[in-house]
C-alpha positions as CSV (number, residue, x, y, z in Angstrom):
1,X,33.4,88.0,98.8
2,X,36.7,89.6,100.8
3,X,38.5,91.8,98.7
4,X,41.8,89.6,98.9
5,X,39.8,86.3,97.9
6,X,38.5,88.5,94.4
7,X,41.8,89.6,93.7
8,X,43.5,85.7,94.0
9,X,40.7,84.4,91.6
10,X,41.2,87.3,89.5
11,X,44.9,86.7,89.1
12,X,44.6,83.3,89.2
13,X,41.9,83.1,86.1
14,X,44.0,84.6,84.2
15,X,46.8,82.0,84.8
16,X,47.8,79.9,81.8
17,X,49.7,77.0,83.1
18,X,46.9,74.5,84.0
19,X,50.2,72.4,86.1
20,X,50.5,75.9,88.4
21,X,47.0,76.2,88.9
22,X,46.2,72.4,89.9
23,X,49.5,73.2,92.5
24,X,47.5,76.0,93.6
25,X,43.9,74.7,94.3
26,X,45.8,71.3,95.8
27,X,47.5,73.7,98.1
28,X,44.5,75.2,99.2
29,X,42.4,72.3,99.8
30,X,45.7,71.0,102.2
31,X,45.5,74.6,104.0
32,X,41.4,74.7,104.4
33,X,41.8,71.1,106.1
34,X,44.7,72.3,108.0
35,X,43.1,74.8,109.4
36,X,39.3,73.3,109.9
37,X,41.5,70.1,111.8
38,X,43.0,72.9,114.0
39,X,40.0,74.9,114.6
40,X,38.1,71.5,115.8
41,X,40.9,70.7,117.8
42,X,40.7,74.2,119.6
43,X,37.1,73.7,119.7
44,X,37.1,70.7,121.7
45,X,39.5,71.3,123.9
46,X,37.8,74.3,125.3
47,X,34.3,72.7,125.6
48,X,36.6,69.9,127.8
49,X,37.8,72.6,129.9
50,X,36.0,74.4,132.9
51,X,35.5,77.8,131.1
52,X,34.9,81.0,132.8
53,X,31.7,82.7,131.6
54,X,33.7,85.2,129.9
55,X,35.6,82.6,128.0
56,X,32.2,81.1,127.3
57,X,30.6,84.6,126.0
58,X,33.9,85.1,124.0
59,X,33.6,81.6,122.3
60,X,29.9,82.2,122.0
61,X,30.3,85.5,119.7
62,X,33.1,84.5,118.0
63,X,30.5,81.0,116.9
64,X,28.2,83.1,115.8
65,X,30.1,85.2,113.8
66,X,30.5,84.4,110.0
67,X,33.8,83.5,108.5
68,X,33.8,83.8,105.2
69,X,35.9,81.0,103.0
70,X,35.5,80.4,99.0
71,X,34.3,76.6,99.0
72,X,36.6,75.2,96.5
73,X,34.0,73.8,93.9
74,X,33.0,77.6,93.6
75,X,36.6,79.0,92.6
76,X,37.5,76.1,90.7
77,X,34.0,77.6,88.7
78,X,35.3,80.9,89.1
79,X,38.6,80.1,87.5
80,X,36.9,78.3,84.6
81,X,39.0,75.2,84.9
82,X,36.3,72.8,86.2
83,X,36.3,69.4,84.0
C-alpha cells in the first residue's frame, strides 16, 4: 500500500463523525468511477487510432504496469465502519 493511501486510512480511522466519513467514501467511489470512465475512454480511443509503434510500445508498458488503488470494500474494513 502507497504511503499517501496508509496515511488517509489512518486519519480517516480515527474520524468520529460517521456523516463525514460516509461523505468521504461516497466521494471516493464518484472519483474511482470518474477516473476508470476516463481511462476507458482514453483507452479506446487510441486502439481506434492508427498508432505509431512507439505509441503502441508506450501504451503496451504503461498496460502492463501495476497501478495500485485501495478497492473500497477493503478501506471501508480498514476504517472499521463496515455494517
Amino acid at each position: 500500500m502507497s504511503p499517501i493511501a496508509q496515511q488517509v486510512i489512518e486519519t480517516l480511522a480515527k474520524e468520529q463523525d460517521t456523516e463525514l466519513l460516509s461523505e468521504v467514501l461516497d466521494f471516493y467511489e464518484y472519483i474511482k468511477h470518474k477516473k476508470h470512465k476516463h481511462t476507458n475512454r482514453l483507452w479506446d480511443s487510441i486502439e481506434e487510432d492508427e498508432a505509431t509503434p512507439e505509441e503502441i510500445g508506450i501504451c503496451n508498458r504503461y498496460k502492463d504496469e501495476e497501478h495500485e488503488f485501495v478497492d473500497f470494500h477493503s478501506l471501508v474494513q480498514e476504517l472499521g465502519i463496515d455494517e
